[in-house]
C-alpha positions, 0 to 999 in steps of 0.5 A, spaced: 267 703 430 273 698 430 279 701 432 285 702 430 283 706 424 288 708 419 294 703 420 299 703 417 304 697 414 309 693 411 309 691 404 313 685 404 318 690 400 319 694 406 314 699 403 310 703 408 302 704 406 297 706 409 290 700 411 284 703 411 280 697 412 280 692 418 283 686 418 278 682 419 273 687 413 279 685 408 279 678 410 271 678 409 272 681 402 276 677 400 273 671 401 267 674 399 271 675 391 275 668 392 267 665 391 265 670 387 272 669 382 271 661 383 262 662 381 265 666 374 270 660 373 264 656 373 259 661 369 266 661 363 266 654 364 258 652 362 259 657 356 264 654 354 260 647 354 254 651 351 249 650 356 242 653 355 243 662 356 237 661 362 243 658 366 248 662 364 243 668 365 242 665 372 249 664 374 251 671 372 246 675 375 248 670 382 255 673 380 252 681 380 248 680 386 254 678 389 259 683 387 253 688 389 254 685 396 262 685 397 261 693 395 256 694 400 261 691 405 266 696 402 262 702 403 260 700 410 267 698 412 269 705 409 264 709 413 266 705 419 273 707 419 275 712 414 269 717 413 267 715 421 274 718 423 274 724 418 267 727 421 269 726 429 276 730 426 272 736 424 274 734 417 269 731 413 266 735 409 271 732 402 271 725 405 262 726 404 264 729 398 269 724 396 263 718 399 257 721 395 262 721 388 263 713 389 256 711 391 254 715 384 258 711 380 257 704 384 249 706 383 249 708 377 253 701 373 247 698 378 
């Protein structure tokens, strides 16, 4: 596990939040969507220039597949950090509870 976990931050209003992530797994799913934002661009654009429906299907399905990626990078990174630190804290039980209901309705609209 990467420590720290939890942090806690600045806005750059002055706001205090609480980062669950770490600075390099928001770094990476970052990335992650800017490519997967720039792909759908270019899906909008082929559309728009009415390329062939196998094309368009192809790219979207790139684009699926890459979403399904980012959101497996986010599950990882929260057993990681937040459900890793609530299970050693004795307190895990809504934290799973918590974990099993978002990976139902990721796996569901898969």
């Amino acid at each position: 596990m990467t420590e720290p976990t939890n942090l806690v931050t600045r806005t750059p209003t002055g706001d205090i939040i609480n980062v669950y992530l770490t600075p390099e797994m928001e770094k990476n799913l970052d990335a992650r969507l800017a490519r997967i934002e720039g792909h759908v661009r270019s899906v909008r654009r082929m559309l728009a220039e009415h390329q062939d429906c196998d094309s368009l299907l192809i790219q979207m399905a790139a684009v699926k597949a890459a979403m399904n990626q980012v959101i497996i990078k986010l599950l990882e990174g929260h057993i990681d950090t937040c459900v890793t630190e609530c299970v050693a804290d004795e307190t895990g039980a809504d934290t799973l509870a918590k974990l099993k209901k978002a990976m139902a309705i990721v796996l569901k609209s898969t």
